[in-house]
C-alpha positions in Angstrom: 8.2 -21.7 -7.4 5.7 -19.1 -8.4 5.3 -15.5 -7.5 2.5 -13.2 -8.5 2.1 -9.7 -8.5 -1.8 -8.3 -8.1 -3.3 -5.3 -7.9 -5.7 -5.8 -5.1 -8.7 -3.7 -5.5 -10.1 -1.1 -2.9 -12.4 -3.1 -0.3 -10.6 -6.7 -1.0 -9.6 -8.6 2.1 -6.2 -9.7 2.0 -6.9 -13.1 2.5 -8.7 -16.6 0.8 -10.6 -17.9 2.9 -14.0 -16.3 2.9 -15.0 -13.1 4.1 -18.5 -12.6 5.3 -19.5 -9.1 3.7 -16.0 -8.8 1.3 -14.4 -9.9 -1.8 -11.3 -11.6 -1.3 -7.9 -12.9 -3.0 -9.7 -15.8 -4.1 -12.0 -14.0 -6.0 -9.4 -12.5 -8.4 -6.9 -15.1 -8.5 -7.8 -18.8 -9.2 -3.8 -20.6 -8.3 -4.0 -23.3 -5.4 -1.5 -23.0 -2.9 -0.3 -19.8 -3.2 -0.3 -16.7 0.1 0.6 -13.2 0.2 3.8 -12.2 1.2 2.7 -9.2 3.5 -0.5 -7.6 3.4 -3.2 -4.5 2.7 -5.6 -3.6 4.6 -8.8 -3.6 2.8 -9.5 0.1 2.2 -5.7 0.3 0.6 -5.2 -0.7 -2.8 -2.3 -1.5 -4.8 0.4 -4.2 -4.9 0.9 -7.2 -3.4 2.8 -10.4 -4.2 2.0 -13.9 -3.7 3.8 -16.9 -4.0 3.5 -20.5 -2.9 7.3 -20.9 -1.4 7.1 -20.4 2.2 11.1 -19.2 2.7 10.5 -16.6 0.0 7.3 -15.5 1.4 9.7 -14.8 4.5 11.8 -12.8 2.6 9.4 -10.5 1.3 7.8 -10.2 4.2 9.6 -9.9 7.2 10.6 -6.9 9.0 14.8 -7.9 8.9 14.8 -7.6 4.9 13.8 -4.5 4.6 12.1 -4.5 1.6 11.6 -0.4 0.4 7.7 -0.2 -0.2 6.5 2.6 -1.8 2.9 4.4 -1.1 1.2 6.9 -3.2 -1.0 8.7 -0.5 -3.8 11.1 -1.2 -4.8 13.1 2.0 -6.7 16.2 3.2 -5.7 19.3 3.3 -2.1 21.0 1.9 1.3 19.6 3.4 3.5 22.1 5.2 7.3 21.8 5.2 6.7 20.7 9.3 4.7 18.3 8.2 6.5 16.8 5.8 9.8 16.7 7.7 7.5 15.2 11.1 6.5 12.7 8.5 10.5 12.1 7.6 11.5 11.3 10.9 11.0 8.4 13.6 7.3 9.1 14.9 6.2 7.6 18.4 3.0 6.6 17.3 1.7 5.0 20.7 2.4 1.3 20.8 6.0 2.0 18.5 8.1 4.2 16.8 8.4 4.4 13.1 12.0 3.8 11.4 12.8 7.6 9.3 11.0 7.1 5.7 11.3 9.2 2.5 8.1 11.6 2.1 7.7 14.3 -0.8 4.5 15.8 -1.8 4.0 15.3 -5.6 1.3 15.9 -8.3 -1.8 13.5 -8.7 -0.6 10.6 -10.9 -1.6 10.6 -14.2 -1.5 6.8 -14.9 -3.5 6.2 -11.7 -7.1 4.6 -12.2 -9.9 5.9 -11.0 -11.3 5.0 -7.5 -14.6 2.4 -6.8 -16.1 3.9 -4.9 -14.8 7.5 -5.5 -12.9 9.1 -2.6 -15.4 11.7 -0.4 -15.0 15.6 -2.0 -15.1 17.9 0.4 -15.6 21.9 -1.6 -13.4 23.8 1.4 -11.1 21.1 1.9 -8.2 20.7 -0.5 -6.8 17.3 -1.2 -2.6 16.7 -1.8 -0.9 13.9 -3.2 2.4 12.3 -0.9 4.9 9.5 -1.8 5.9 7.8 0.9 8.7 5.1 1.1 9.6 2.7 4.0 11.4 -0.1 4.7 8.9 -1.9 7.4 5.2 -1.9 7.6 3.4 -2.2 10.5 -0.5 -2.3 10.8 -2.0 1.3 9.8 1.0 2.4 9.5 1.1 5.3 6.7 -2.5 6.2 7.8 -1.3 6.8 12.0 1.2 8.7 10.0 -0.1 10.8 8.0 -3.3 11.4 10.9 -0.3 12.3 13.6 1.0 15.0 11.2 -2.3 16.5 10.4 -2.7 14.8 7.3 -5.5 12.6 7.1 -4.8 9.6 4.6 -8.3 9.7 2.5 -6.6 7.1 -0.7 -3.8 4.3 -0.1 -2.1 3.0 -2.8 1.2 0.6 -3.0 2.7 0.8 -5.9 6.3 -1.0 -5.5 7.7 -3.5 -3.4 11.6 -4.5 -3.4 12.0 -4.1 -6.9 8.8 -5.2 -8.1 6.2 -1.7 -8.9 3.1 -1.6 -10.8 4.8 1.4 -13.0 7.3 -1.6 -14.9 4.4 -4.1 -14.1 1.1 -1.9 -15.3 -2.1 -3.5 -14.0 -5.6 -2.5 -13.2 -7.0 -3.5 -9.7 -8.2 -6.7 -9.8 -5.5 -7.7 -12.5 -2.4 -10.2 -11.9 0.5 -11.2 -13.5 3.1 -14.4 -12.8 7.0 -13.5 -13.0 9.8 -15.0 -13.5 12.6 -14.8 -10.4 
């Protein structure tokens, strides 16, 4: 049984079979018969495990573990106190409601790498820096968030999943490692 943790790269489908216009998995990791257990969307970056065992893949993955993921979330524009706490609680975000997450507004990372291609600057627009943490993940999720409290998402980033983070297992994007479980 294998498991591997990469950190996929901004603009890499989540996927190995091939991608008309994108990258994708297969371009970074080289391991036959291995999926990932969840996904990103490509504009996110961050982590995202693999593995080639079909009933741990389940347990990563689906909704009835909830497995804590953790977001580092740079938006536009400065979060108010309303905002945060909208963002804390169940939001109806059209086609479901969101389960209550942790949310506090923190400084830029210092051991984050830089972005390819850069996030947009805007001069009269300042940017903040949230970390989110949920326990489900739906499509879009962080980014309907974020956009229903006034806080557009401009820069996704996972950074942990269960107990597996890319702060005890340091990797630049496009970089993987195997584990032991």
């Amino acid at each position: 049984m294998k498991l591997i943790l990469l950190n996929k790269p901004f603009n890499v489908m989540c996927q190995f079979s091939a991608h008309p216009s994108r990258p994708t998995l297969a371009d970074y990791i080289k391991i036959p018969h291995i999926y990932p257990a969840g996904r990103l969307d490509a504009d996110s970056e961050g982590l995202i495990l693999l593995t080639d065992d079909g009933q741990l893949q389940n347990r990563i993955s689906h909704p009835e573990h909830k497995q804590a993921k953790t977001y580092l979330v740079q938006v536009e524009g400065t979060p108010t106190k309303e905002a945060l706490e909208k963002l804390r609680q169940p939001m109806d975000l059209g086609d479901f409601i969101t389960q209550p997450c942790i949310v506090k507004h923190i400084h830029p990372p210092e051991w984050l790498w830089p972005r390819n291609p850069p996030v947009r600057e805007r001069a009269n627009i300042p940017t903040s820096w949230l970390c989110l943490i949920l326990s489900e993940g739906k499509n879009r999720q962080v980014r309907r968030m974020t956009a229903a409290a006034g806080l557009p998402t401009l820069r996704l980033i996972r950074t942990s999943i269960g107990g597996f983070s890319l702060e005890t297992h340091p990797m630049l994007p496009g970089e993987w490692q195997e584990v032991k479980i």
